[in-house]
Residue, then its C-alpha position, 0 to 999 in steps of 0.5 A: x489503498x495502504x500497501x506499506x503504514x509507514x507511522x510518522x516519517x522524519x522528514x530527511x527520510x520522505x526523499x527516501x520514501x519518494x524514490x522507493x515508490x517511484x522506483x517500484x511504480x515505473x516497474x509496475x503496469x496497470x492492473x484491475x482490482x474489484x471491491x468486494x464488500x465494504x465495512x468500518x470499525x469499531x462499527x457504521x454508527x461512528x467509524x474510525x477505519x474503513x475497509x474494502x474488500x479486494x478480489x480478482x485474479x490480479x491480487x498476486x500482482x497487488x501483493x507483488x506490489x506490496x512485497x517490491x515496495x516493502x524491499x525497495x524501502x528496506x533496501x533504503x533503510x525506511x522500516 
């Protein structure tokens, strides 16, 4: 599950990315998420990207999540 594509990271900053995903987890307790259909793309036959769909009432937690990680690595200077 991506929450935040980060491309190539230079190393000294990989330190940066730890703290603001470990700062982000320790306030985040377990929630439950259901798959909701699958696909891939360009196509089945010879995929490059896979997807699940998501659904259930904790994805306002999942994008709250996504929304704290993008902040606490902003906050760090990770774009």
């Amino acid at each position: 599950l991506t929450l935040a594509f980060l491309g190539d990271v230079p190393e000294p900053a990989l330190s940066e990315v730890d703290a603001a995903a470990r700062e982000v987890a320790a306030r985040c307790s377990a929630f439950d998420l259901a798959c909701s259909g699958a696909g891939a793309f360009p196509g089945p036959g010879r995929p490059s990207v896979l997807w699940a769909g998501l659904r259930g009432e904790s994805l306002p937690r999942l994008e709250d999540l996504r929304r704290r990680l993008a902040d606490a690595l902003r906050s760090r200077g990770v774009p």
